[in-house]
N, C-alpha and C positions, 0 to 999 in steps of 0.2 A: 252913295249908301255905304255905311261902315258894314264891313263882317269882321267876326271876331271869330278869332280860329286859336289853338290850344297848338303850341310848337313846342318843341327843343333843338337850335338853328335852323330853325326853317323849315323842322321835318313834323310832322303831326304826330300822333302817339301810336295810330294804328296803323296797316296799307288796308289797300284795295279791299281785302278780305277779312279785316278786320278785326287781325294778329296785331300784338304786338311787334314792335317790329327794330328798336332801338339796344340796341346794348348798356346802356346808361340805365335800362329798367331791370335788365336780367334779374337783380336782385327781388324785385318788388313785385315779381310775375305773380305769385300768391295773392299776395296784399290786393291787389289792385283787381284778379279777377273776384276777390271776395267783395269787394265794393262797387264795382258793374256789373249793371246786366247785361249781358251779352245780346238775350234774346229780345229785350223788349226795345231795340233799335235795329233799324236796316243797317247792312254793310254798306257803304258807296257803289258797289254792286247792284244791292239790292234796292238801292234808291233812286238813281237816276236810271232811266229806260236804255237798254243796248244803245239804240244809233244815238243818242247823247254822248255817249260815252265813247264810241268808235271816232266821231269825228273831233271831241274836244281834247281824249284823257289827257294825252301829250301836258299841256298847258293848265289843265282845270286841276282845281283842289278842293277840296269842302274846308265849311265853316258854317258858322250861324249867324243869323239876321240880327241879334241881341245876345248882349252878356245871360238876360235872363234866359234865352233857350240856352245859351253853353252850359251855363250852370244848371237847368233841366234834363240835360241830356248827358254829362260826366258826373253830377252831384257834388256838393262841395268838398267830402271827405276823398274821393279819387280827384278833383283839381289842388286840392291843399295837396294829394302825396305828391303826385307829381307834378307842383311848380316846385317844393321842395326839393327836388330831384331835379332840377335848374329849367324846368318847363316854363314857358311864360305865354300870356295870353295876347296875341297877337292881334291889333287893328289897324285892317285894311280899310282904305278909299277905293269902292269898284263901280264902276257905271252899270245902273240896274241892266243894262242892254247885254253885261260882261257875268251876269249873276242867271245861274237855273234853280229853281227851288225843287228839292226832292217830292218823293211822294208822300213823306213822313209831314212836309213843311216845317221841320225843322231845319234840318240840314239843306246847306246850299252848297250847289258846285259853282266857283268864279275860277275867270281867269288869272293867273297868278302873274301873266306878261302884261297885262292891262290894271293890276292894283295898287295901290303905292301902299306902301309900310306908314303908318301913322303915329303909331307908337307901341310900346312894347311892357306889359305890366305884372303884377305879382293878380294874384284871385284877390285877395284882401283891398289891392285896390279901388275893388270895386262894391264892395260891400261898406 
């Protein structure tokens, strides 16, 4: 199964709690909470259940099952700011076995020791 996951080297745009969390955005912390909702998505927190979480976080990262939930769930205008801000949309190869689907069923937690990097693209590529 492909997940497509939103990076800048490797690292995603939020943590756990759902901060920014990148220096590379400092500047755009405005910009970008103006064009996400905060509220209308769970944190990784608040999506996958505690003992999920206890026994995987080490290893597990989120993503999505399709470009079209990434793009549902960052909107086009916050993926355009930040791939211009050298972000890129990352797809993985993970065995559904290595894959948890949140409570939202957007967001998935996988294994990030068990994925292979597939390829690495701009938002436009896929539009």
């Amino acid at each position: 199964m492909i997940v497509y996951r939103l990076e800048y080297n490797g690292i995603g745009p939020f943590n756990a709690a759902d901060q920014i969390d990148l220096p590379v955005l400092n500047g755009h912390i405005e910009e970008i909470e103006n064009e996400y909702n905060w509220k209308k998505y769970p944190t990784m927190l608040e999506d996958f259940n505690k003992p999920y979480r206890e026994k995987y976080h080490k290893n597990y990262i989120t993503g999505c099952i399709s470009f079209d939930q990434l793009l549902y769930w960052f909107g086009l205008n916050l993926l355009d700011i930040l791939c211009e801000n050298g972000f890129y949309i990352a797809e993985y190869e993970v065995q559904e076995k290595h894959i948890i689907v949140g409570y939202s069923k957007t967001q998935v937690f996988f294994d990030m020791k068990k994925a292979v990097l597939k390829n690495k693209k701009n938002v436009y590529d896929f539009l």
